[in-house]
N, CA, C and O atoms as CSV, one atom per row, in Angstrom:
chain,resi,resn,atom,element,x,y,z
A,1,UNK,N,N,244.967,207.426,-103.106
A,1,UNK,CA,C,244.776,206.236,-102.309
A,1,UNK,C,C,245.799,205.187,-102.722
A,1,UNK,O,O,246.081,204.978,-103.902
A,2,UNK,N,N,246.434,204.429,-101.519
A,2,UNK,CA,C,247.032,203.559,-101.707
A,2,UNK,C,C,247.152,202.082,-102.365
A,2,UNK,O,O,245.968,201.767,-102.487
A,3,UNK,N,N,247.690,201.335,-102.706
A,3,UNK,CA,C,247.161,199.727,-102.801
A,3,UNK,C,C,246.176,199.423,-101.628
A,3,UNK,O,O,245.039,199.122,-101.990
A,4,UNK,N,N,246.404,199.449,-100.358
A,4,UNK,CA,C,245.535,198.851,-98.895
A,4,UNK,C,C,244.349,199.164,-99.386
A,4,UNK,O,O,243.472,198.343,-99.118
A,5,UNK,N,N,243.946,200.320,-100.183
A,5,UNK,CA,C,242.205,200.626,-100.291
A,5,UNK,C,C,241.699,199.917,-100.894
A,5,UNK,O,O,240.628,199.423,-100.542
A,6,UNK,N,N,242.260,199.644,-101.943
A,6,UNK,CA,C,241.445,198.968,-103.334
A,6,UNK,C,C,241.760,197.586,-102.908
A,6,UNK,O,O,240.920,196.799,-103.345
A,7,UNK,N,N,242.803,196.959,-102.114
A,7,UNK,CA,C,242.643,195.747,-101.611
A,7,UNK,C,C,241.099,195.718,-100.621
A,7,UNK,O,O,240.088,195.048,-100.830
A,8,UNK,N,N,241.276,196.330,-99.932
A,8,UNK,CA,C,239.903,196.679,-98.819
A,8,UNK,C,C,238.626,197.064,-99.865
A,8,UNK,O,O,237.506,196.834,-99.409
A,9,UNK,N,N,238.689,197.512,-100.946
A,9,UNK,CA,C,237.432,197.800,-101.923
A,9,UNK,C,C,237.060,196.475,-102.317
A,9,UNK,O,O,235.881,196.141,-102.437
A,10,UNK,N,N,238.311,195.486,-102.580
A,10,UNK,CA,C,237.984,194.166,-103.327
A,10,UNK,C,C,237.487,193.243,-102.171
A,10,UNK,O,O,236.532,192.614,-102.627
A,11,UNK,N,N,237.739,192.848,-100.740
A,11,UNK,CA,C,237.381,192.617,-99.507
A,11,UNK,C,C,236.037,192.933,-99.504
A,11,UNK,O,O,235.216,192.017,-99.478
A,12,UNK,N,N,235.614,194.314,-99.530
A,12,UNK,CA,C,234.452,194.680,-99.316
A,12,UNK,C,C,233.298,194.014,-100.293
A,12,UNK,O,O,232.247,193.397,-100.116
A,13,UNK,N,N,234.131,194.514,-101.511
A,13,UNK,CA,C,233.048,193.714,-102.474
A,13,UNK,C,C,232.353,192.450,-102.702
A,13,UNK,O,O,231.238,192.118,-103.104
A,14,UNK,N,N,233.702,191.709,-102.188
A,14,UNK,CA,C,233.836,190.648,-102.166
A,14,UNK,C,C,232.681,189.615,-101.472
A,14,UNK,O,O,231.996,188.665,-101.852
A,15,UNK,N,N,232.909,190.470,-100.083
A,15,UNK,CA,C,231.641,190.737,-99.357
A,15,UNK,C,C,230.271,190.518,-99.157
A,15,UNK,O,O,229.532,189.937,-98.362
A,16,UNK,N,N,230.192,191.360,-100.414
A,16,UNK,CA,C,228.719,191.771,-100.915
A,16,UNK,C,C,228.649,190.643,-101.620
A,16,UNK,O,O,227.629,189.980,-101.428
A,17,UNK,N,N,229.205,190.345,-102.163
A,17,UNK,CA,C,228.649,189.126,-103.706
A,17,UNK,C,C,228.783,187.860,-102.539
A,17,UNK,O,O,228.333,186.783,-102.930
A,18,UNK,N,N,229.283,187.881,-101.324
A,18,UNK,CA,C,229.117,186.183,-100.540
A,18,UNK,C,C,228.060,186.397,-99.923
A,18,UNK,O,O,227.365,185.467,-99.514
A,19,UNK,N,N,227.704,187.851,-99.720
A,19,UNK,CA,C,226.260,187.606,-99.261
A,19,UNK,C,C,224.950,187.778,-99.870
A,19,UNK,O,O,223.852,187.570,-99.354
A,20,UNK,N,N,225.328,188.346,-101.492
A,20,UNK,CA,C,224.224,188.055,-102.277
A,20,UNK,C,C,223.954,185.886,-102.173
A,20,UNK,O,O,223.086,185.149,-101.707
A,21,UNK,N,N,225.122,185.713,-102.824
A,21,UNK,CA,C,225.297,184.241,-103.198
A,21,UNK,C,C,225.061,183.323,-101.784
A,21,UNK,O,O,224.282,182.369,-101.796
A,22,UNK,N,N,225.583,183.592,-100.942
A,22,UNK,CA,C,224.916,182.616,-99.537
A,22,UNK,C,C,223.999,183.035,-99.520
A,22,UNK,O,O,223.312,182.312,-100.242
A,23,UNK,N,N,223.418,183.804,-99.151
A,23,UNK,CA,C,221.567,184.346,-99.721
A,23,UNK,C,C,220.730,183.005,-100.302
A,23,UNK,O,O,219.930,182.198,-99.829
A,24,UNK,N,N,221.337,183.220,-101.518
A,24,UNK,CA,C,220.942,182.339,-102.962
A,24,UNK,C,C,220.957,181.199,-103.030
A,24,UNK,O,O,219.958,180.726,-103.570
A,25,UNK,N,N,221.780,180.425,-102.662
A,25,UNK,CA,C,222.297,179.201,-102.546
A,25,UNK,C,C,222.765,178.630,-100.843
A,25,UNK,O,O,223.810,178.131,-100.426
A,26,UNK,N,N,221.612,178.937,-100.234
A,26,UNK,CA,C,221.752,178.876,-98.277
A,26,UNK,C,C,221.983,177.792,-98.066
A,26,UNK,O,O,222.914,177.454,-97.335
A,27,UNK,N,N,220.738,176.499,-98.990
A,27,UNK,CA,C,220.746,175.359,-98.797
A,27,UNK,C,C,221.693,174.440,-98.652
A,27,UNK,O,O,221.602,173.472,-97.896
A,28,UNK,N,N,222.815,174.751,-99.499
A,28,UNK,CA,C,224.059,173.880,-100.263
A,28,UNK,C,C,225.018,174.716,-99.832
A,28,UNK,O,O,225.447,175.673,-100.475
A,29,UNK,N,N,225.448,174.305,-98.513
A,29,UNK,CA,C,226.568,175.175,-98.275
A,29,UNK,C,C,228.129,175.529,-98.949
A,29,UNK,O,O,228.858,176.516,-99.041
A,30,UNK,N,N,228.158,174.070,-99.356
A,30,UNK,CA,C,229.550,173.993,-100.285
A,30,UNK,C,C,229.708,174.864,-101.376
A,30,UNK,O,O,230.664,175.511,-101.804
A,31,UNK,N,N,228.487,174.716,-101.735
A,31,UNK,CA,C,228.051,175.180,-103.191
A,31,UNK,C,C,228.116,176.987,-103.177
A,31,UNK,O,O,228.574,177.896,-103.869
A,32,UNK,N,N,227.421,176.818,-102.046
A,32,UNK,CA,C,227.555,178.779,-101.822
A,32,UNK,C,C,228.880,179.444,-101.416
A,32,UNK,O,O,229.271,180.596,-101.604
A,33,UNK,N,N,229.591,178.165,-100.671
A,33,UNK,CA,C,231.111,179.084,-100.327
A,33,UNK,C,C,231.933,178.346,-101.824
A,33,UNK,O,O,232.968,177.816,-101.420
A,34,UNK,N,N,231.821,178.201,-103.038
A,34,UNK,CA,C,232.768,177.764,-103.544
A,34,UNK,C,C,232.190,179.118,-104.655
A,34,UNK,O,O,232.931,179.993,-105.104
A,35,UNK,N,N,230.831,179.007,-104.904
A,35,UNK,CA,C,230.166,180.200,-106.036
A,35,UNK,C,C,230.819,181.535,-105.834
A,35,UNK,O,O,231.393,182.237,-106.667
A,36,UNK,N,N,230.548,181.806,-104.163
A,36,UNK,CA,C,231.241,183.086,-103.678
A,36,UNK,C,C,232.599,183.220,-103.583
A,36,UNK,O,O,232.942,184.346,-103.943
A,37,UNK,N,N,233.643,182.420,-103.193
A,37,UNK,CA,C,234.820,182.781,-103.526
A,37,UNK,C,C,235.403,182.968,-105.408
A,37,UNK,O,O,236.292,183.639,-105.932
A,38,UNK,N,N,234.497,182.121,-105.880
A,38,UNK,CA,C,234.863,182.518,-107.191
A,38,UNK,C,C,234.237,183.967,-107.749
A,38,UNK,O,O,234.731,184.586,-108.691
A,39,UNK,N,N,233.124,184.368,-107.034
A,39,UNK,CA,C,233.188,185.392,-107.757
A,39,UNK,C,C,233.778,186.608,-107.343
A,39,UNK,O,O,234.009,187.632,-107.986
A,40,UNK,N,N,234.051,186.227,-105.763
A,40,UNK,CA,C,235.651,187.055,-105.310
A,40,UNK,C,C,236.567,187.078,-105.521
A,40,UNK,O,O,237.333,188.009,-105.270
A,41,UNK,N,N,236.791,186.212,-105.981
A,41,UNK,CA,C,238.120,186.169,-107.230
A,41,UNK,C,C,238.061,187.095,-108.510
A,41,UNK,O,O,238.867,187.886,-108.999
A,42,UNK,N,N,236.693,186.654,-108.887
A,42,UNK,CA,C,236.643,187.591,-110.324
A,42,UNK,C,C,236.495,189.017,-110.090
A,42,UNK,O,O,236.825,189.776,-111.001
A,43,UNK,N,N,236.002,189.535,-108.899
A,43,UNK,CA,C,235.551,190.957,-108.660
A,43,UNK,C,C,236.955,191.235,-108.333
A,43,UNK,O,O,237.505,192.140,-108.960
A,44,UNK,N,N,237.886,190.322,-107.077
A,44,UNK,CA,C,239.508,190.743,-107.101
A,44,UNK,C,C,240.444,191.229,-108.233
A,44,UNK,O,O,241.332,192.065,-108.067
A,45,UNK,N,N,240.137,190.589,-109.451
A,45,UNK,CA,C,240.833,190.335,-110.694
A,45,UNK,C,C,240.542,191.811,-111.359
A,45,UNK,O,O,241.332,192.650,-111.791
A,46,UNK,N,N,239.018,191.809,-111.272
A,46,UNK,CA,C,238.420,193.449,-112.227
A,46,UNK,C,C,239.399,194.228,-111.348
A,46,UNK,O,O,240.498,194.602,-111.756
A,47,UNK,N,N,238.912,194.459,-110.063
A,47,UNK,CA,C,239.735,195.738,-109.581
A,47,UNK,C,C,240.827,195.653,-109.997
A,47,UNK,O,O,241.101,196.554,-110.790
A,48,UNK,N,N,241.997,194.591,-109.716
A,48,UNK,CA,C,243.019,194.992,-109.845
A,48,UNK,C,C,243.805,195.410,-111.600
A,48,UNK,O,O,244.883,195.898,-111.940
A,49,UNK,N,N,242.775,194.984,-112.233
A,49,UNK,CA,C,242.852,195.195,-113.119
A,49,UNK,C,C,242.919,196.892,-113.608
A,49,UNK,O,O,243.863,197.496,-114.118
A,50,UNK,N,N,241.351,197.458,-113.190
A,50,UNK,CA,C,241.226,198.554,-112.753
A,50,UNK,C,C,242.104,199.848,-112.120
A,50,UNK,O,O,242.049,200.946,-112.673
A,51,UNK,N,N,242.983,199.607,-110.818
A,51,UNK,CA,C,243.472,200.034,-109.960
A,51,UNK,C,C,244.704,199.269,-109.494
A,51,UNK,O,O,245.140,198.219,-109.967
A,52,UNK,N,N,245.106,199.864,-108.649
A,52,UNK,CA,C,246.806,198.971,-108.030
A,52,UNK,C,C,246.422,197.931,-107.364
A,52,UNK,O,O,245.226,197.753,-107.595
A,53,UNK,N,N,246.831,197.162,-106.662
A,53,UNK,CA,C,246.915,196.139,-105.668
A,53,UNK,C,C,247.323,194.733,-105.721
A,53,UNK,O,O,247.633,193.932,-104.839
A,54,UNK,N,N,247.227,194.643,-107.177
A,54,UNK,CA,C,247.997,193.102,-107.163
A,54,UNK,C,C,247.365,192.236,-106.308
A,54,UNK,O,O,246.261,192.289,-105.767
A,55,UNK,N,N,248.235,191.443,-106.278
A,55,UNK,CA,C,247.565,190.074,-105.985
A,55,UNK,C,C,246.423,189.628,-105.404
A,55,UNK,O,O,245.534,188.823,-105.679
A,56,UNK,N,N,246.831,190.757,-104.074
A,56,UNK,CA,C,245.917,191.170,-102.514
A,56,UNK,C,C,244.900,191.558,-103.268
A,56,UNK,O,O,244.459,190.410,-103.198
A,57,UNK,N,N,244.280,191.983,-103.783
A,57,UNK,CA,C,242.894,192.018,-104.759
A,57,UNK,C,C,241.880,190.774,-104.735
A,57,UNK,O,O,240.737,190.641,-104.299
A,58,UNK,N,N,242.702,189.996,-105.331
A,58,UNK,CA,C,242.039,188.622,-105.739
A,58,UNK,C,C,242.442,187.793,-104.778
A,58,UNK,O,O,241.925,186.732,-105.128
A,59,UNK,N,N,243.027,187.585,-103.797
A,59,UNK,CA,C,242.936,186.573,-102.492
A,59,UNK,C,C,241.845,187.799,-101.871
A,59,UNK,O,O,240.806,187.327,-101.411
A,60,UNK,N,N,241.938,188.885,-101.830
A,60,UNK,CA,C,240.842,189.895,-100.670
A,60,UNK,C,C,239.797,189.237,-100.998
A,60,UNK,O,O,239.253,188.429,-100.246
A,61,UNK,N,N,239.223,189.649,-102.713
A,61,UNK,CA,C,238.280,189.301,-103.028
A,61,UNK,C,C,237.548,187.359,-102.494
A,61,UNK,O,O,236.540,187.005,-101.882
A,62,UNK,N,N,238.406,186.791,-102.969
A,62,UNK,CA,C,238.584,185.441,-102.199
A,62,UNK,C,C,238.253,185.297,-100.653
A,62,UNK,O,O,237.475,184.454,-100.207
A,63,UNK,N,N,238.923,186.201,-99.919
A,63,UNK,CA,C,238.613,185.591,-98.186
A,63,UNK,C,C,237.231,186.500,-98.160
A,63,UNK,O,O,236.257,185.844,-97.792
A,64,UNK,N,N,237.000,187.670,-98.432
A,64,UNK,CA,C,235.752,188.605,-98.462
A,64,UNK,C,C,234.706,187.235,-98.984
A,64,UNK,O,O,234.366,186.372,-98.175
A,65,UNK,N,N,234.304,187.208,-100.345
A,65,UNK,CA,C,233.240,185.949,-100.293
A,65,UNK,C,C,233.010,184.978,-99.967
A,65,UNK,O,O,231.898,184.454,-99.897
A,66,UNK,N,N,234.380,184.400,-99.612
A,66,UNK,CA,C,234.405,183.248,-98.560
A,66,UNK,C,C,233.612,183.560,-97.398
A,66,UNK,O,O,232.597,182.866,-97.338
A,67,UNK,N,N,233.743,184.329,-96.520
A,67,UNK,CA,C,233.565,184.140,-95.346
A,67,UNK,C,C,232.133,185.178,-95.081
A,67,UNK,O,O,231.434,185.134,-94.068
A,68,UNK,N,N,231.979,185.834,-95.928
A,68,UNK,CA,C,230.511,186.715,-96.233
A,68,UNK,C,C,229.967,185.534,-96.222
A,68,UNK,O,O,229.031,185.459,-95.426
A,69,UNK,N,N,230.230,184.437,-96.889
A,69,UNK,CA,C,229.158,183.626,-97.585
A,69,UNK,C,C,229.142,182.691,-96.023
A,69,UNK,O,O,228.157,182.950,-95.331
A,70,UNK,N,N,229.552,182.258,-95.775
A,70,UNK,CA,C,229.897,181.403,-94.427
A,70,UNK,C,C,228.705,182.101,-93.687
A,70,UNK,O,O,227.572,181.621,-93.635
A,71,UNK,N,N,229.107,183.351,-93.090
A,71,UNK,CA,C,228.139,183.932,-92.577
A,71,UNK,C,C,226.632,183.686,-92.849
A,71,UNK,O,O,225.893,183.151,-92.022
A,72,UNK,N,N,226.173,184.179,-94.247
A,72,UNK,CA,C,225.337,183.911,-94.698
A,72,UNK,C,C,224.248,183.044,-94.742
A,72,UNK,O,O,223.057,183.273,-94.535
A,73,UNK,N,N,224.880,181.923,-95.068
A,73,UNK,CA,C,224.462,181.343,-95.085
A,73,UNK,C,C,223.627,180.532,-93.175
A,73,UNK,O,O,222.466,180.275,-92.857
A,74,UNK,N,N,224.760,180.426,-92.527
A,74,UNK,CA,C,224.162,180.103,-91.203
A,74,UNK,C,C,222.999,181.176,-90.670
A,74,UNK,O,O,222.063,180.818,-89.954
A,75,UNK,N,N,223.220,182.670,-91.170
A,75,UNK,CA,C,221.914,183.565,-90.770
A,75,UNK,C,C,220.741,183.324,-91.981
A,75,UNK,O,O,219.709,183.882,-91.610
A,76,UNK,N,N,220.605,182.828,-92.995
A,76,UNK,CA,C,219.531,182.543,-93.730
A,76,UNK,C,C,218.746,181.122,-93.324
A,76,UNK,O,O,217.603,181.011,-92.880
A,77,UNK,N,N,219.646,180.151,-93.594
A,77,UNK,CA,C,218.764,179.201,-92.831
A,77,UNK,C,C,218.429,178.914,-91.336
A,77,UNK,O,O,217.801,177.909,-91.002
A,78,UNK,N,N,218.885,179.862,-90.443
A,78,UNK,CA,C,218.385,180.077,-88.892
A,78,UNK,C,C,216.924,180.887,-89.582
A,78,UNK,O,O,215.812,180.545,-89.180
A,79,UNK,N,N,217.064,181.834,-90.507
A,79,UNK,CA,C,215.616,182.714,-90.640
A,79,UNK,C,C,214.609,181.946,-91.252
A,79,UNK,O,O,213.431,182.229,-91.040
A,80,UNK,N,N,215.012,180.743,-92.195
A,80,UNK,CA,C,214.470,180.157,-92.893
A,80,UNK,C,C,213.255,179.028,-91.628
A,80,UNK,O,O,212.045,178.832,-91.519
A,81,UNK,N,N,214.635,178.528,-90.856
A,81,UNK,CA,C,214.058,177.500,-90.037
A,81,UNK,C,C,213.033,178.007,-89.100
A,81,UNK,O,O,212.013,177.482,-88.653
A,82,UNK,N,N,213.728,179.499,-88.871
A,82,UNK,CA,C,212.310,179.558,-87.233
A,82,UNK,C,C,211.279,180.438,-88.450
A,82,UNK,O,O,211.203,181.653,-88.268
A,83,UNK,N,N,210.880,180.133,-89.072
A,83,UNK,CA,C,209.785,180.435,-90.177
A,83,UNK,C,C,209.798,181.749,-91.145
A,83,UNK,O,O,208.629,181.861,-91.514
A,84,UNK,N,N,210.406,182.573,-91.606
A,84,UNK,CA,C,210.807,183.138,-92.204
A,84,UNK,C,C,210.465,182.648,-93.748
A,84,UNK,O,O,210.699,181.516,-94.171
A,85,UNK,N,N,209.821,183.803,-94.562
A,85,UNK,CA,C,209.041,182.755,-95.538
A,85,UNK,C,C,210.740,183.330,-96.868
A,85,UNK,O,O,211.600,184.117,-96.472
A,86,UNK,N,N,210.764,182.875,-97.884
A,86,UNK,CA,C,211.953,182.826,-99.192
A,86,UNK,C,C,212.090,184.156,-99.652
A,86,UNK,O,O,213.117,184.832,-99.718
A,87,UNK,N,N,210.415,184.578,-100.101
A,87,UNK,CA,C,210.787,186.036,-100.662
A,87,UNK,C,C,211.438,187.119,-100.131
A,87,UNK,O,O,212.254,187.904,-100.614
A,88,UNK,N,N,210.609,186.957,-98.361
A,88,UNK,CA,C,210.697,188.107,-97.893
A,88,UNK,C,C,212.655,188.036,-97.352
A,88,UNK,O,O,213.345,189.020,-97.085
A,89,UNK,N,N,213.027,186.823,-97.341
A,89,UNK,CA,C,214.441,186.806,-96.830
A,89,UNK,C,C,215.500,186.953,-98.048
A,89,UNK,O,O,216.709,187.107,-97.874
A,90,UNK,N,N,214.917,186.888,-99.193
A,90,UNK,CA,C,216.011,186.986,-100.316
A,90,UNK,C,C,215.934,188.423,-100.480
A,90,UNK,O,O,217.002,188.939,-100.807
A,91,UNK,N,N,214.731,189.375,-100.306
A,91,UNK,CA,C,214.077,190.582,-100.425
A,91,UNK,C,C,215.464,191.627,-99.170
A,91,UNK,O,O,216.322,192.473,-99.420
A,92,UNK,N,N,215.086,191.070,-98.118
A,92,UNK,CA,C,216.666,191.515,-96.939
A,92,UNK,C,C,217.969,191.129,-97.533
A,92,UNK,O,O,218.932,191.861,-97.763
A,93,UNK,N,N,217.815,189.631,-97.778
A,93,UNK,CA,C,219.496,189.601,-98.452
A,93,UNK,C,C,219.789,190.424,-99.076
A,93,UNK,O,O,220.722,191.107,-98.653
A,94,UNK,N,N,219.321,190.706,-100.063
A,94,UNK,CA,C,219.756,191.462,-101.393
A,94,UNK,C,C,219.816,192.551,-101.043
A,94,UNK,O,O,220.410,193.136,-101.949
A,95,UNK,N,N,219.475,193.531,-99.959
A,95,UNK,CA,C,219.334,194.850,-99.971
A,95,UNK,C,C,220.636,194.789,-98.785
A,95,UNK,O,O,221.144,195.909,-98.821
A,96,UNK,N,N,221.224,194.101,-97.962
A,96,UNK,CA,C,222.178,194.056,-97.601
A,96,UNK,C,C,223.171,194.218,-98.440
A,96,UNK,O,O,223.662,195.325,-98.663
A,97,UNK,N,N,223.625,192.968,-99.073
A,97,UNK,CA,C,224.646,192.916,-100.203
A,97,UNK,C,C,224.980,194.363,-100.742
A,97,UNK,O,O,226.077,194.921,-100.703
A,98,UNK,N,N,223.349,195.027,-101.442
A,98,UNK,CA,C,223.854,196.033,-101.917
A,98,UNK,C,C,224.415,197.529,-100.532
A,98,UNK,O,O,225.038,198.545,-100.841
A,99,UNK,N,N,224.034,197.237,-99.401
A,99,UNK,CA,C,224.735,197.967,-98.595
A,99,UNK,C,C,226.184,197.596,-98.180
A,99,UNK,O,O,226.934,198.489,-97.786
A,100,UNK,N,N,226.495,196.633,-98.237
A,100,UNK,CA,C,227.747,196.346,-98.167
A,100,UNK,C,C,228.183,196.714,-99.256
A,100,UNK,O,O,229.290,197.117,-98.898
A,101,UNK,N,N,228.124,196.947,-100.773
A,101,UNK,CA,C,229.003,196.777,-101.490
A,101,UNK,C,C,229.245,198.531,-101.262
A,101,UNK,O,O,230.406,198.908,-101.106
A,102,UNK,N,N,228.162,199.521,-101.251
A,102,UNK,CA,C,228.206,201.154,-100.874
A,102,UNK,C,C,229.481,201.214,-99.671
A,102,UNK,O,O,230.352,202.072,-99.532
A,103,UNK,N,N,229.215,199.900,-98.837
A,103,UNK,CA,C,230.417,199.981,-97.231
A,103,UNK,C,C,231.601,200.004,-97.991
A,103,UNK,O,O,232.414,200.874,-97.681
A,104,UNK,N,N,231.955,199.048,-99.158
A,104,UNK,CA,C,233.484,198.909,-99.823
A,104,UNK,C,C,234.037,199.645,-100.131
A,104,UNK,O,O,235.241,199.443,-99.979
A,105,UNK,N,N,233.651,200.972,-100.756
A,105,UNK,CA,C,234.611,201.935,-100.962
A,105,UNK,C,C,234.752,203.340,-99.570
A,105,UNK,O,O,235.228,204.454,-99.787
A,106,UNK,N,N,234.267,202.917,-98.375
A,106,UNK,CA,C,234.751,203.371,-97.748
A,106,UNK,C,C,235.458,202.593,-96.898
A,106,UNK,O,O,235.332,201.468,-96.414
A,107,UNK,N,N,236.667,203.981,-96.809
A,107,UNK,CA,C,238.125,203.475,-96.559
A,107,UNK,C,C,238.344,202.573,-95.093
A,107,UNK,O,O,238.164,203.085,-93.988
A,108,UNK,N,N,238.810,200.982,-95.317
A,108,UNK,CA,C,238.525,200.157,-93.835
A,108,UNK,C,C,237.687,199.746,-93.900
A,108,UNK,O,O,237.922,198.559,-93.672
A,109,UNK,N,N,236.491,199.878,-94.110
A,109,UNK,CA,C,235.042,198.991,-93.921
A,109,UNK,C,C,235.094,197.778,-94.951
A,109,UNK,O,O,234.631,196.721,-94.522
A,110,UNK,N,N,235.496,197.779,-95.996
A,110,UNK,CA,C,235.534,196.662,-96.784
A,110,UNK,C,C,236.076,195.526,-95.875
A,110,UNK,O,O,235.360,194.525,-95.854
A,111,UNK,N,N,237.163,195.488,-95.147
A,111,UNK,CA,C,238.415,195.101,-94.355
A,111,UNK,C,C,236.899,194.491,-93.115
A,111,UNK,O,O,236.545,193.313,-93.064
A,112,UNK,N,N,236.498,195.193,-92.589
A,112,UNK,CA,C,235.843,195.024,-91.292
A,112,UNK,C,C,234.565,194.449,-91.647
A,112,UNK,O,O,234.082,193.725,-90.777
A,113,UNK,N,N,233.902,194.592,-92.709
A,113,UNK,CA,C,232.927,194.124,-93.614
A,113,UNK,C,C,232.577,192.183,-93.109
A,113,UNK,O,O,231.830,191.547,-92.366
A,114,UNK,N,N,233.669,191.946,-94.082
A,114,UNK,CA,C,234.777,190.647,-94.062
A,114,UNK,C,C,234.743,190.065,-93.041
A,114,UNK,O,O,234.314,188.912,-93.085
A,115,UNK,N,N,235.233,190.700,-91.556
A,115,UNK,CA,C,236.034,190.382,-90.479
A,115,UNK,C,C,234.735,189.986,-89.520
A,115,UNK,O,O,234.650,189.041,-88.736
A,116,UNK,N,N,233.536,191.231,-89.902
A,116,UNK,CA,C,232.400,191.270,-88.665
A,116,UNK,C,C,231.695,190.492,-88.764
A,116,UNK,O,O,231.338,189.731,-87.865
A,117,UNK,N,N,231.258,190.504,-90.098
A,117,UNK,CA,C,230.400,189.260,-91.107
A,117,UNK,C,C,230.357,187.597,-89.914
A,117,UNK,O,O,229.350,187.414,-89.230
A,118,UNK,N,N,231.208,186.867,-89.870
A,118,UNK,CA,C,231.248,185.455,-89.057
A,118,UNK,C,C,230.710,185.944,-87.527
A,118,UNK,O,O,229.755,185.346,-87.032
A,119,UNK,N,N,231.403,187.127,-86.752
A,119,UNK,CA,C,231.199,187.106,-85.644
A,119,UNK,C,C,229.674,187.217,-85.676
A,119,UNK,O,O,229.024,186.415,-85.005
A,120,UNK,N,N,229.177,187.965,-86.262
A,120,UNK,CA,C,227.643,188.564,-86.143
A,120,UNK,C,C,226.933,187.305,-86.588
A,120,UNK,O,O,225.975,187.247,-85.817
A,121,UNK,N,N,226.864,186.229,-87.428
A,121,UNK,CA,C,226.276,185.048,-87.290
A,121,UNK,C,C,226.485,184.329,-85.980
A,121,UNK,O,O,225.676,183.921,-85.147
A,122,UNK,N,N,228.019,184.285,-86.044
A,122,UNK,CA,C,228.208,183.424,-84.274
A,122,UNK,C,C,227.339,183.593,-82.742
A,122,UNK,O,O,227.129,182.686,-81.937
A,123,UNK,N,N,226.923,185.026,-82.628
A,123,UNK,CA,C,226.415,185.700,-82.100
A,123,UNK,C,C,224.834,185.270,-82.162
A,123,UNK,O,O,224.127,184.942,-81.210
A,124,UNK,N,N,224.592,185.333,-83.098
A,124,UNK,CA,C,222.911,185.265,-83.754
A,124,UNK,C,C,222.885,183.864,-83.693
A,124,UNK,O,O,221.845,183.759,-83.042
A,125,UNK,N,N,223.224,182.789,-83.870
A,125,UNK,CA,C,223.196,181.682,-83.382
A,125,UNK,C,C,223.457,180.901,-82.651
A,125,UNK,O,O,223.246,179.714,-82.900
A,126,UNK,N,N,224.137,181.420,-81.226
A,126,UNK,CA,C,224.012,180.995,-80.264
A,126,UNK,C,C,222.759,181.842,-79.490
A,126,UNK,O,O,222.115,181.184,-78.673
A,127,UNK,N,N,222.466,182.924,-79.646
A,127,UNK,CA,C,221.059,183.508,-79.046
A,127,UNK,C,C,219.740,182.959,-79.393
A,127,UNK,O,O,218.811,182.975,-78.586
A,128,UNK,N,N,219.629,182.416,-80.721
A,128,UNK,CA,C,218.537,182.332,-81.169
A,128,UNK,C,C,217.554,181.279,-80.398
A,128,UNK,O,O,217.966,180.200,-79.971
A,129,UNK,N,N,216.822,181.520,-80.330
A,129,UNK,CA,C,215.916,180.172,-79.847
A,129,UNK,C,C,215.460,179.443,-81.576
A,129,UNK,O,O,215.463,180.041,-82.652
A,130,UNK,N,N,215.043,177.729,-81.248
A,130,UNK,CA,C,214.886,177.357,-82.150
A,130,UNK,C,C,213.494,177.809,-83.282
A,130,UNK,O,O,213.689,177.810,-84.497
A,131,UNK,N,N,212.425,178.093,-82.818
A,131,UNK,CA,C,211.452,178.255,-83.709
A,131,UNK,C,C,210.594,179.786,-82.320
A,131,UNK,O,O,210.397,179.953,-81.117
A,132,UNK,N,N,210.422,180.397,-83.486
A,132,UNK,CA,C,209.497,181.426,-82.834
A,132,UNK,C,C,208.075,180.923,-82.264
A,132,UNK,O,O,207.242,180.610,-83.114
A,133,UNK,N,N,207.768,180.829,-81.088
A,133,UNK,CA,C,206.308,180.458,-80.492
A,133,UNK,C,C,205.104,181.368,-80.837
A,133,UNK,O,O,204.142,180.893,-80.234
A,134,UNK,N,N,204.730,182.449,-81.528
A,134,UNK,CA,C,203.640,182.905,-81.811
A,134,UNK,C,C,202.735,182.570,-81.316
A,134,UNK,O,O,203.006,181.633,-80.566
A,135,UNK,N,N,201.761,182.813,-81.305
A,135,UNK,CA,C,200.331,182.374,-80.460
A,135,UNK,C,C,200.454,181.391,-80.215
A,135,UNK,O,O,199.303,181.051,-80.489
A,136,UNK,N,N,200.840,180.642,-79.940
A,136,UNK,CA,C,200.602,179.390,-79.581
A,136,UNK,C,C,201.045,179.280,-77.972
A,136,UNK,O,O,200.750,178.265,-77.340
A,137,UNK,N,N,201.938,180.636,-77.203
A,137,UNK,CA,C,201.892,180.711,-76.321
A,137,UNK,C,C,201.231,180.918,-75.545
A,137,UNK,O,O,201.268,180.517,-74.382
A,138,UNK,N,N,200.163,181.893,-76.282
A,138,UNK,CA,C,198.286,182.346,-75.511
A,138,UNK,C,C,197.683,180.785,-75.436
A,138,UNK,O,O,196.905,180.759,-74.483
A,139,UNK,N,N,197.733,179.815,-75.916
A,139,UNK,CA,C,197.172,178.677,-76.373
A,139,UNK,C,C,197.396,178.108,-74.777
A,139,UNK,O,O,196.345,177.548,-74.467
A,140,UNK,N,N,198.278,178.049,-73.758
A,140,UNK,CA,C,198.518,176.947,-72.618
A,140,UNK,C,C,197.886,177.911,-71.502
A,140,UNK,O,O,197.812,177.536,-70.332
């Protein structure tokens, strides 16, 4: 495998840790895209440390948690707001993350990981309605 993979492994990973950390820190958005690019940085740094890729490692790792976390964060507090209780949404976060990070070492998905991540919030929040009506629709 080339440099492009393990750049795309560090992307992917990268990934995963912006959407553990926007998860984690939904509330404070700054806070979650600054936690997650740093630790896309540091996961950039291991790999390349690890494996070839230079630089593109640690900026991958960088735009991967950046923008995982971006994501993230706008789909946690949409789940949060239309009632979605903490456990059960940190309980999904986390089991994402760890599917994304399994997506990173296959070849391209780290890359698309990254890329799909914003659209699929964009998407989910312009559809959403604001609060789920539950019974309260039998109620009129």
């Amino acid at each position: 495998m080339g440099a492009w993979y393990w750049i795309g492994v560090s992307v992917g990973l990268g990934a995963a840790a912006g959407v553990l950390l926007g998860g984690v820190v939904a509330r404070l958005l700054l806070a979650a895209l600054l936690v997650a690019s740093v630790a896309g940085a540091a996961i950039g740094y291991a790999v390349d440390v690890w494996q070839p890729g230079g630089f593109g490692n640690v900026v991958g790792g960088i735009v991967g948690g950046f923008l995982a976390a971006l994501a993230t964060v706008q789909i946690v507090r949409g789940a949060l707001r239309r009632g979605g209780t903490t456990g059960g949404t940190a309980v999904i976060v986390s089991g994402a993350a760890l599917g994304f990070a399994a997506l990173a070492f296959v070849p391209v998905l780290g890359y698309l990981t990254a890329v799909g991540l914003p659209g699929v919030a964009a998407r989910l929040r312009r559809r959403a309605p604001e609060r789920y009506a539950g019974l309260r629709t039998l109620a009129k």
